[in-house]
Structure formats: C-alpha cells, structure tokens
C-alpha positions, 0 to 999 in steps of 0.5 A, a space after each residue: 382603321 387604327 392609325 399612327 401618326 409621325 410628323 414633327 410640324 405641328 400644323 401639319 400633324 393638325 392638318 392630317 388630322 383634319 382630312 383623315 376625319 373626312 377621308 376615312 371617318 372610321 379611322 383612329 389615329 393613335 398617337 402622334 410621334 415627332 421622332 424615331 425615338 419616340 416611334 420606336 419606343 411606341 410600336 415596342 409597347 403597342 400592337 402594330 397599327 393598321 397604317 402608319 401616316 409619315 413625314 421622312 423627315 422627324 425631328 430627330 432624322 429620317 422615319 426610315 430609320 425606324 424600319 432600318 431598326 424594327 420589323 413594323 409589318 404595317 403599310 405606310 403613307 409617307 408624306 415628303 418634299 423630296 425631289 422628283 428622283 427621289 419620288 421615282 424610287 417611291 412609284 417604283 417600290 409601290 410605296 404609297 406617297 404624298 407629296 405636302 401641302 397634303 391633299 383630301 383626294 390624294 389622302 382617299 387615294 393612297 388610303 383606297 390603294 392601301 385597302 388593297 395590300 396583303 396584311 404583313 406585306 413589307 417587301 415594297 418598304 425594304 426594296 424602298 430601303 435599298 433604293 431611295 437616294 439618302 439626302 443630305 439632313 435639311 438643318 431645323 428651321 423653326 421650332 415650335 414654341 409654347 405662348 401661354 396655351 398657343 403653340 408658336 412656329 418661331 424661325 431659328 432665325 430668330 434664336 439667339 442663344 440655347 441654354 441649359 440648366 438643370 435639364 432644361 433647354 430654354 430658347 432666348 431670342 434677341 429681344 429677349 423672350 425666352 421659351 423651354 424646347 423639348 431637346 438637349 443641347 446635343 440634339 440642338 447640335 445636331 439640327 442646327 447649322 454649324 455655319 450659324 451656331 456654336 456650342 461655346 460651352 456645356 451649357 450654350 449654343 449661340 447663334 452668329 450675331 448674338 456674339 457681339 465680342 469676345 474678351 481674353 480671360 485668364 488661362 487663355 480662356 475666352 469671355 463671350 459678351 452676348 446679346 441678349 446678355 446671360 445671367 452669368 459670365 458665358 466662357 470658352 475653354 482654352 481648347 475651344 477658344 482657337 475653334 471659336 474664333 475659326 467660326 466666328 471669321 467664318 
C-alpha cells in the first residue's frame, strides 16, 4: 500500500509513521506534505496513492481544499480535532476519521475499512464537501524550528519579531535566538493572530510586547524601538502609522 502522508506537526507525522509500521507492514508511505501547495503540486507530478493519510487542518489551510481544487480518486483518513457535529458529518459520509492523539487500533480500523471501498469510489469525499461546517482557521501556535540537527517545537509565544531579508524569513525570540522558517511574511500574516502581531513594514511582523516604544519621525513616519533590537532602524509608514498605534491601544 503506497501511502501519502499530510501533516504539518512534526511529531505527529512521526507518530503515524511509526504505527503505519505496525498497522500495515506493507505499506510505504511516499511523502510527507505540510501543505496544500505542496500536495497539490505532488498528486499533479505522481500517480495517485493508494490512500491518503490527513490532518484537516495544514500549514497553509484546510486539506480539503486540495479536493475543492483536484479530482485525487484515492480514499483517505483524516485525522482531526473537530468537534463533535463536525465528526457526525464524518460518520454520515462514511469518511473514515481519526480523532488525535491517533491510536494502533483505531489506525487497523479505519485501514481494514478502507480495504473494503471500490477503487475510485469518491463520492463520500465530495458529500463531505458539502456537508462539513467549515471552522474558523485556528491562528499557529508553534512552529517547528531547527537547533543544530534537532527539530524544536518553539510556541509563537515566544516570538518576537519576523524578519525578512533576501527571501529569508528568521524568527527572533526575545532572548535573542533567532531560527530561519520555511515561510513568507505574507503567509505569517495569514497564520498568526492579528490581535497579537503587526506586519509594521515590508520586512517585520513583531509581536505585542516586543514593541516597547514608538518615536515620531520625519514625514509623519514612525521609529519602532523593539526588544530584542533589530540591526537597523524598524520604521512604519505615514499610511500605517494611524493603524499602528490602533492595534497597539488594542
């Protein structure tokens, strides 16, 4: 069984890895996707899996959008934390579910339910389309980070401010650690919560209590003074600055 795995959780994506190797020895799972671009971009290039293994909710949206956007003929398990209406849409659509943390038997169960379906068979996904409440997008809560050879879940918490330079986005926390993310500064905006973060500039997105003052600057412009402190001078435009302070009185 040739198996594609979507999940953006690290640990979690071990974790299935792990109890796919003892639910279905056989398998083989193909390749690891953290968003619906990227499994998009996969099932355009590759012939379809034989099952698809998903979290709902990807880095960069919801894993039902990939069959808003494609015919992808394989069955799938999706893996999900949504409430209970939202897992009596599931039963109804005979959608196979798994509700996280995942579990060795509930894996052979839904795998053994799978065995069961007509090659190609697609309807339950599209009647899942229509019926499942969509939710609100939860805001990211960590990102994993790379310490040497180790992955590291960091909160977002801890963030202080994003910063882009020459298409790198680095993560700076407030002691001053800074880690490279594989994201833009427009899908940050997207994944953090507005109530929290401002993009202030083309370059940085800080979070509330990395901005310790501002200062008037010339042409009605605004001097950010973060903590930790950028290399350079961090300034809001004219237009912003009004939304600026809008967001910072809360």
């Amino acid at each position: 069984m040739k198996i594609l795995l979507l999940e953006d959780e690290y640990p979690a994506a071990e974790r299935l890895q792990r109890l796919l190797a003892q639910a279905a020895p056989e398998s083989q799972v193909l390749a690891v996707l953290d968003t619906v671009t990227g499994a998009l971009t996969w099932l355009a290039a590759n012939p379809a899996p034989d099952l698809i293994l998903s979290d709902i909710q990807l880095a960069d949206g919801l894993s039902l959008e990939i069959w808003e956007q494609a015919v992808v003929p394989s069955p799938v398990i999706f893996t999900t934390a949504f409430d209970a209406y939202a897992i009596r849409a599931f039963q109804a659509n005979s959608v196979a579910y798994l509700l996280k943390p995942v579990k060795l038997a509930e894996l052979q169960a839904a795998l053994a339910k799978l065995r069961q379906w007509p090659k190609g068979d697609s309807a339950p996904i599209e009647r899942l389309l229509d019926a499942l409440p969509r939710p609100s997008r939860p805001y990211k809560t960590r990102f994993l980070v790379r310490q040497g050879e180790q992955l590291l879940p960091l909160p977002v918490t801890e963030a202080a401010w994003f910063l882009s330079r020459n298409d790198t986005v680095t993560l700076v926390v407030a002691d001053g650690r800074r880690f490279v993310l594989d994201y833009t500064l427009e899908q940050l905006e997207t994944l953090l919560d507005p109530a929290q973060f401002f993009r202030l500039n083309r370059q940085i997105i800080a979070q509330l209590p990395a901005v310790r003052r501002l200062h008037p600057h010339f042409g009605g412009k605004l001097l950010v003074e973060l903590h930790p402190a950028p290399n350079e001078e961090v300034l809001v435009s004219r237009e912003k600055a009004s939304a600026v302070k809008a967001w910072l009185e809360g």
